[in-house]
N, C-alpha and C positions, 0 to 999 in steps of 0.2 A: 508171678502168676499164682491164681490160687484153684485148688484142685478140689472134688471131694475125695479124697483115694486121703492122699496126704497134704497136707496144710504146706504148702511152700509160701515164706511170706512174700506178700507182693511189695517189690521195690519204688511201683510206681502210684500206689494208692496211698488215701491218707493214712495218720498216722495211726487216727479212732480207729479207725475199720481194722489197720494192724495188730491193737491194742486188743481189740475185742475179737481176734481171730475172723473173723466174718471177710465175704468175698466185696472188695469195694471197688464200684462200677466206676468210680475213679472221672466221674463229673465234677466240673469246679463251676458250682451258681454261685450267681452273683445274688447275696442275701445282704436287704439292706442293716445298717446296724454291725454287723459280722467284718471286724476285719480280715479275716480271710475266706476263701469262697469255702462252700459247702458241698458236700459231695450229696446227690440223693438219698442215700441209705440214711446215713447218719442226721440230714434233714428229715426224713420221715421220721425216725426214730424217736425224733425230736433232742438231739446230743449235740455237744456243742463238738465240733468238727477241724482238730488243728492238721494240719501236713505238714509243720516243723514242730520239734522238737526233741527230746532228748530220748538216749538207745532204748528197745522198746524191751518192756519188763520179759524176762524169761524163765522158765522153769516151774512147779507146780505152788503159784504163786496166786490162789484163785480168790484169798479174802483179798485181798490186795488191790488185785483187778476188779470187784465185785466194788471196793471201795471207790476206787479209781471211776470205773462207769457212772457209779451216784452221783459224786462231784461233779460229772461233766455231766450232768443231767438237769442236778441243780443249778449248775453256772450260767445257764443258755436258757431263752425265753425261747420259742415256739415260732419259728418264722413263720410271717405273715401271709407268705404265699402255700403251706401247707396245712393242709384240711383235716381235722381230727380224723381218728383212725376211728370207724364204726367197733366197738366195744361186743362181742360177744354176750349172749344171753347165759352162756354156762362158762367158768374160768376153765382157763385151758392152762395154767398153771397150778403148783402145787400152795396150798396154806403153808408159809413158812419155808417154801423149799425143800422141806424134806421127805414129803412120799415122793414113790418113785413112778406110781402109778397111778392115774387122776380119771376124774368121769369126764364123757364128753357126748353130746348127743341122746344125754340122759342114759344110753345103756353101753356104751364101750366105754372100757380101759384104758388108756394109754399109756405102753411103754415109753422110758425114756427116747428111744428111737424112735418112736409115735410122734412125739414133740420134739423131736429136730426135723421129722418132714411137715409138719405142720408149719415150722418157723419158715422153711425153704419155699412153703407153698408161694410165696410174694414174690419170688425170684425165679420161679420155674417157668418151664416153657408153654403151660395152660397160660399164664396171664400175660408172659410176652406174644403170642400167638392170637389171644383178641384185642390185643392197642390200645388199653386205655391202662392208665398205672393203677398200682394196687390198691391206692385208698379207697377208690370206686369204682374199682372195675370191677364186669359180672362176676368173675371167679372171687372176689373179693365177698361181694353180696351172696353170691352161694355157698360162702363159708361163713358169714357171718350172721346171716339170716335164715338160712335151709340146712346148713351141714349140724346144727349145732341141736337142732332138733329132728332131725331124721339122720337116724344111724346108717340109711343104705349111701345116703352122699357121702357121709364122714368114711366110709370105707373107702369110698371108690378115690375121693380125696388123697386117703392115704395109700391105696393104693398104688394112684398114678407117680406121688409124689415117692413113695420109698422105691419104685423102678426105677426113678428118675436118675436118684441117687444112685441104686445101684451101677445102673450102668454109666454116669458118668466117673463111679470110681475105677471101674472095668479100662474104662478106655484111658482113663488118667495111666494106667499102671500096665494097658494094652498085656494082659496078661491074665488069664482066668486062674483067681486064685479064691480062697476061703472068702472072701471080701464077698464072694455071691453068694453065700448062706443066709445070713441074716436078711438082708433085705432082699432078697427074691423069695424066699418063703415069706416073709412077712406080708409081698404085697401078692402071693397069692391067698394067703385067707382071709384079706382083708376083700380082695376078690371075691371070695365064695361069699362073704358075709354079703357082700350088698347084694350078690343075684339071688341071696336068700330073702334078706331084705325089701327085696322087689315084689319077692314073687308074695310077700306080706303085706307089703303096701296096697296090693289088688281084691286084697279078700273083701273087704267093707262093699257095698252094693254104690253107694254113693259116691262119689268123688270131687272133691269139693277143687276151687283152682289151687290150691296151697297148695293141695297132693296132686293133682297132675301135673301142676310145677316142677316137684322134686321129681317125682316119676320119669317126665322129660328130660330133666337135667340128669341124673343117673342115666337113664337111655345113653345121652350124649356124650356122659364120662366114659361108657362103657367101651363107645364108637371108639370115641379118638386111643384108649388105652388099647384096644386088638390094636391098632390102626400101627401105635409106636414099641407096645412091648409084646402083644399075643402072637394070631396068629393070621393075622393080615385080612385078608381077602375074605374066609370064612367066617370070623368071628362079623366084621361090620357087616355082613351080609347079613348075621343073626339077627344084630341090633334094630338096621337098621329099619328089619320089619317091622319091628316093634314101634320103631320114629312115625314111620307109614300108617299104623294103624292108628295109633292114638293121634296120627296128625289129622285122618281125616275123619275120624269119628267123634273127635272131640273137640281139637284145638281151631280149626278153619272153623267151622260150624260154629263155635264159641264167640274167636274172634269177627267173623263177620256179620254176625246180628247183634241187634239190640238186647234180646234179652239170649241167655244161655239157652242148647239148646236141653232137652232130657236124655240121657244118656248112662250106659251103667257100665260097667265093669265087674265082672267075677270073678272068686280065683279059681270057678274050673273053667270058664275059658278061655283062663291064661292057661297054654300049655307049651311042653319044648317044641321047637318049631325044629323040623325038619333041617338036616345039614348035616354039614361036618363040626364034630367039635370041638369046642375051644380048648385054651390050655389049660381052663380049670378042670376038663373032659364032662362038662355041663356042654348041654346040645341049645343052650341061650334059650329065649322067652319072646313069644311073638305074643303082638297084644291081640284080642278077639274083638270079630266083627260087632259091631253097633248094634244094639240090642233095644229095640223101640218099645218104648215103658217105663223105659228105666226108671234110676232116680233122679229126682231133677239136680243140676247142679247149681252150687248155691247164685245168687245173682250179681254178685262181684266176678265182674269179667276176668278173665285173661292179659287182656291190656293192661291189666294193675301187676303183671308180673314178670318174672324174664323169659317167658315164655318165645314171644315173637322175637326175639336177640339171639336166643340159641338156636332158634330154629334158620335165620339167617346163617347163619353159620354152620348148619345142618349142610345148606347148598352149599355155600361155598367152599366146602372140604370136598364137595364130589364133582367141581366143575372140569379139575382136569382130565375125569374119569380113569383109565387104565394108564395114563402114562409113568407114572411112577412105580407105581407095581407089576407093570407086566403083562403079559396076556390072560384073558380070562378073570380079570380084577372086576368088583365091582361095578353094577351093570343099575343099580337100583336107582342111581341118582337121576338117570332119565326119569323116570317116574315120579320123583319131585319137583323138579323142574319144569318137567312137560306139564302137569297139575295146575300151576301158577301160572304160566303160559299163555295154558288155555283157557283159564280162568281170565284171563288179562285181554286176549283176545275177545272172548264172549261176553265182556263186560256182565259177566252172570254169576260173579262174587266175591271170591278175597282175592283181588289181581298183587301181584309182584309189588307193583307202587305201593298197593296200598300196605301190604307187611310191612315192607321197608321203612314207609311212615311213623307205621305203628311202633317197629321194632327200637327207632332211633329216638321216638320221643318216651321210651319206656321206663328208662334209669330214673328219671325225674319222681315218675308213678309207683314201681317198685323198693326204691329207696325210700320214697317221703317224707316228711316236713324234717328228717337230717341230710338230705342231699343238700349242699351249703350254692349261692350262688359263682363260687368260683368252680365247680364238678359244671354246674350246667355252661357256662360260660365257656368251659373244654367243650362238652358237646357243641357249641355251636361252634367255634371256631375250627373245627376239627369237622364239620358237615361237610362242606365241599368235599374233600380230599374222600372223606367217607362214601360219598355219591358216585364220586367218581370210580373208585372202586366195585362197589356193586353194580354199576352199571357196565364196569370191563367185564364182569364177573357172567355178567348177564351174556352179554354179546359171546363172551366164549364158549356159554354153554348151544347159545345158536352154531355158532361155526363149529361144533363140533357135529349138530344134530343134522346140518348141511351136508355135510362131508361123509356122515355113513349113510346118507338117502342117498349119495351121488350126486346132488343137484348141480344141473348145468351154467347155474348162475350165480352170480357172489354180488350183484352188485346191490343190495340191500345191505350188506354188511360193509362193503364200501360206505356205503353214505352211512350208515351210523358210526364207522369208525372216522368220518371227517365231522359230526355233527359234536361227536365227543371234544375232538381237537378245540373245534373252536366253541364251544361254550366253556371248556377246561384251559384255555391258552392261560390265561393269566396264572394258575394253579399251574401248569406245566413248566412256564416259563422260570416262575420261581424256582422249580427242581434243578433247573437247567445251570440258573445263575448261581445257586447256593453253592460255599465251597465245601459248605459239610453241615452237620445238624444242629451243630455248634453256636448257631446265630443268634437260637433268640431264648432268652433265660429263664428263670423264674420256674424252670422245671414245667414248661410248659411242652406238649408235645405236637404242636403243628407242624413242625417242619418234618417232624418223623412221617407222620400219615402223609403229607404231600409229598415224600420220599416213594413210600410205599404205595400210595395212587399211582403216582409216573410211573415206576417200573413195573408195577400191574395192565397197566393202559400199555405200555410200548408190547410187554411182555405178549399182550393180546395180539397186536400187529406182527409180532415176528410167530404169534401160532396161525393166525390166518395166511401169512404168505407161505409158511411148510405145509399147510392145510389144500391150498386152492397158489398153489404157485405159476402153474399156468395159465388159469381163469383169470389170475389177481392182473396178468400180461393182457389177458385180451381186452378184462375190463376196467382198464389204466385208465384214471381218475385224478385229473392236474390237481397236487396236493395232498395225497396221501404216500406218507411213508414207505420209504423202499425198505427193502428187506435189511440190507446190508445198515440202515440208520437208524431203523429199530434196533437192531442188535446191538451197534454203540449205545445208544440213548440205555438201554440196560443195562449193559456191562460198566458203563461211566459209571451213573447213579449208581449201582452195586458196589463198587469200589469207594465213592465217598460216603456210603452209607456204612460203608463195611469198618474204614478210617476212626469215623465217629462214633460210632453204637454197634459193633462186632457181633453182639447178641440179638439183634434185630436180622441177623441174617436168616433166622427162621421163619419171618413173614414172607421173606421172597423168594422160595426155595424154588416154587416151578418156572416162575419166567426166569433166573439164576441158569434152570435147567435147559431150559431149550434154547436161550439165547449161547450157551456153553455148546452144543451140540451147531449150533448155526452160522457160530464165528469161523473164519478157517485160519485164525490168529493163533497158533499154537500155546504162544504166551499166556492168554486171555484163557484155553482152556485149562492149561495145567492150574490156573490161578482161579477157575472154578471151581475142578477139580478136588483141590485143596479145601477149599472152604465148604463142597459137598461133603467132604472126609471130619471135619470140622463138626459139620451137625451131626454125625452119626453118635455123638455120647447123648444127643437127645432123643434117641429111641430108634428102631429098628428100618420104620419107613425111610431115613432117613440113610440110614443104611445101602438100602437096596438102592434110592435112588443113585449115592455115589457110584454104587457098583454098575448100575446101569450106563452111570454117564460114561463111568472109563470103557466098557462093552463096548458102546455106540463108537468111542473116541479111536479106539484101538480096530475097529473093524469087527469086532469078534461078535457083532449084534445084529442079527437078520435086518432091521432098522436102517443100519448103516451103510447097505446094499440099497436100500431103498426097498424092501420088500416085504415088508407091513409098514402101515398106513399109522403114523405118529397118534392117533386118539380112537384107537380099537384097542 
């Protein structure tokens, strides 16, 4: 195993990865050329990748190793199936190695520890949490293309990523010891810097898409870091106005016309918005209403950025609304979803389909003539599974909106969750039949997202029938799933997904959750259980949900009485 607390070597990774101290996800591709298989890290790396050979060097023996690395850099051409690594506009290493502190972002510093979260950013849980690997995935492009010139990303960057660290060495050593100095102060001022940086970013009257790009994407670093290491409930509530405002004053309006629309921003009417405050005891940044006059913004759309990508994933972090955090959790996501909805409804603008469109063909647009044809070739074979997903995503934010109106009927959500089935059967059934993710090589990730669509889609089926459990009886529909083969169909896939990619257990955390709370397989919960205990060294939400689940499990959770309603 390997820890960030203390380095235990792993017995069951390759030898590279031993060699060079680093955590090795211990995949064996089959790389042609390569007699033996290649683990992904050390393919990305571009190193030639052995798993035998001789006892591994020990002691402070670093020319050596440094030597050692080169040779096996130089021995090894570049497998075919791996895609240059987008190169940074500023080096984010030292001239020579020998300063200890380098520029980045044009105006930060970076300590040594600066650039060991920087290194870990490819392995954290921001880039396993949006699905696509790191050479191109969004968080890859927002460090490679926005963090590297706007200081408030590279903060937030290093802020998510040095809590990361912290508390996965916390939990490695289950023990609060000196180990929380360093990195928990570090990633509070790196904190303060970017909501300083924010609230700088807003002064200029104009805003061009570049800067409301980054603007959005800090917004959304902001979200998810209350969400795992702040202060829950409060802080994303801060944020998330901020997402609100600039979503519809700028970004819809943008993205659904032809030409941008005019629009301004100020920094006095960015002010603290109202609340409780976070842990930096800043009261957060709501953005100010639409100001008619403004400056025009310039006429390169939005659609050229990642703009409509994050903002998908704005929703879908608030689909399951309060279940994970408790009562009184955020309440805002109604308001984004109802937006699109009703836009989708009225056919009178940027409807749901059409984001989604926008959002999935936008890496192509954002990256540009270096996105190589094997990055788009992932997008498309990874669309299905991808659709399928939003569109579970979709349906849950309905049955959620059902169930606090009362509504006497469910069978609308019946027929969309059998219209899902069968247009997705073939995608389903693959999940069904795989014995693990292990099938198909090349460092390819299809079978992961068809992992992650099924247990999203069953996942939806087992919150409708605890939603509408009695309604789901009256209006019985030959061929939709019963409760009890939802729950398996999750907890299976869970298990062979868990076998194969262990670290993938952070995309499926909520259907994990209530299919864990719906089994009465004793077995099946402690082995939730466990693996909710599991995620909690990735951050705090993750925490609570454990805690939650053993409450519900044990009795000890009004819930579990039956007496609050599973999505209030």
């Amino acid at each position: 195993m390997y820890t960030l607390g203390r380095k235990t070597r792993s017995r069951t990774g390759c030898r590279t990865c031993r060699v060079r101290k680093v955590k090795c996800d211990e995949e064996k591709l089959s790389v042609p050329g390569q007699k033996e298989p290649q683990c992904r890290r050390c393919a990305a790396a571009q190193i030639l990748c052995e798993w035998k050979g001789g006892p591994i060097p020990r002691g402070p023996a670093k020319a050596s190793l440094a030597k050692t690395v080169g040779v096996l850099t130089r021995s090894v051409k570049r497998p075919a199936h791996v895609p240059p690594t987008p190169s940074p506009t500023v080096a984010l290493s030292p001239p020579g190695g020998s300063e200890t502190r380098i520029q980045a972002a044009n105006s930060l510093a970076l300590s040594v520890f600066d650039r060991s979260c920087l290194g870990y950013l490819q392995d954290s849980a921001l880039v396993v949490i949006l699905g696509k690997h790191w050479p191109w995935s969004t968080v890859s492009y927002a460090y490679h293309k926005i963090a590297v010139r706007e200081p408030m990303v590279m903060s937030m960057m290093l802020a998510t990523t040095s809590s990361e660290i912290n508390r996965s060495r916390l939990y490695a050593r289950a023990e609060e010891s000196s180990v929380q100095d360093l990195s928990d102060v570090d990633s509070r001022v790196h904190y303060g810097r970017a909501l300083s940086g924010l609230r700088e970013a807003l002064k200029p009257d104009v805003k061009s898409p570049a800067e409301i790009e980054a603007i959005f994407i800090t917004l959304w670093m902001m979200i998810d870091y209350e969400n795992r290491f702040g202060s829950g409930t409060a802080g994303i509530n801060i944020h998330i106005r901020g997402i609100e405002s600039l979503l519809f004053n700028h970004v819809v309006p943008s993205l659904k016309q032809l030409e941008p629309p005019q629009a301004a921003i100020t920094a006095g009417d960015f002010k603290p918005a109202a609340g409780p405050k976070n842990e930096m005891g800043s009261k957060g940044l709501a953005l100010p209403p639409e100001r008619p006059g403004g400056g025009e913004i310039s006429k390169s759309r939005l659609r050229n950025t990642a703009v409509p990508l994050f903002l998908l994933w704005t929703l879908y972090f608030f689909t399951p609304g309060a279940l994970l955090s408790g009562p009184g959790a955020a309440r805002l996501d109604a308001d984004l979803f109802k937006f699109f909805i009703q836009e989708e409804t009225e056919n009178a603008g940027l409807s749901l389909a059409e984001l989604y469109r926008i959002g999935r063909q936008s890496p192509s647009r954002f990256w540009g003539e270096s996105y190589p044809a094997t990055a788009q070739l992932d997008d498309l074979e990874n669309l299905s599974g991808l659709t399928l997903y939003h569109r579970s995503h979709v349906t849950q934010f309905k049955i959620t909106e059902l169930f606090r109106q009362g509504c006497p009927s469910c069978q609308g959500i019946i027929d969309e969750l059998l219209m899902l089935s069968d247009e997705y059967d073939t995608l389903l059934s693959s999940a069904k039949s795989a014995p693990s993710c292990d099938i198909v090589g090349g460092g390819r990730r299809v079978i992961e997202t068809i992992f992650w669509a099924a247990i999203t889609y069953y996942g939806t089926i087992v919150y409708f029938h605890l939603c509408f459990k009695d309604l789901a009886k009256q209006n019985h529909r030959p061929g939709l799933m019963s409760l009890d083969e939802a729950v398996s169909r999750v907890l299976e896939l869970s298990l062979k997904l868990h076998r194969s990619r262990p670290h993938l257990m952070l995309r499926i955390t909520w259907p994990l959750f209530i299919a864990g709370i719906a089994t009465p397989d004793r077995i099946y919960q402690d082995w939730v259980s466990i693996r909710l205990h599991e995620l909690g060294r990735y951050g705090l939400n993750y925490a609570r949900a454990s805690t939650r689940f053993d409450e519900i499990i044990q009795g000890s959770d009004p819930f579990a009485q039956g007496q609050r309603p599973l999505c209030t």
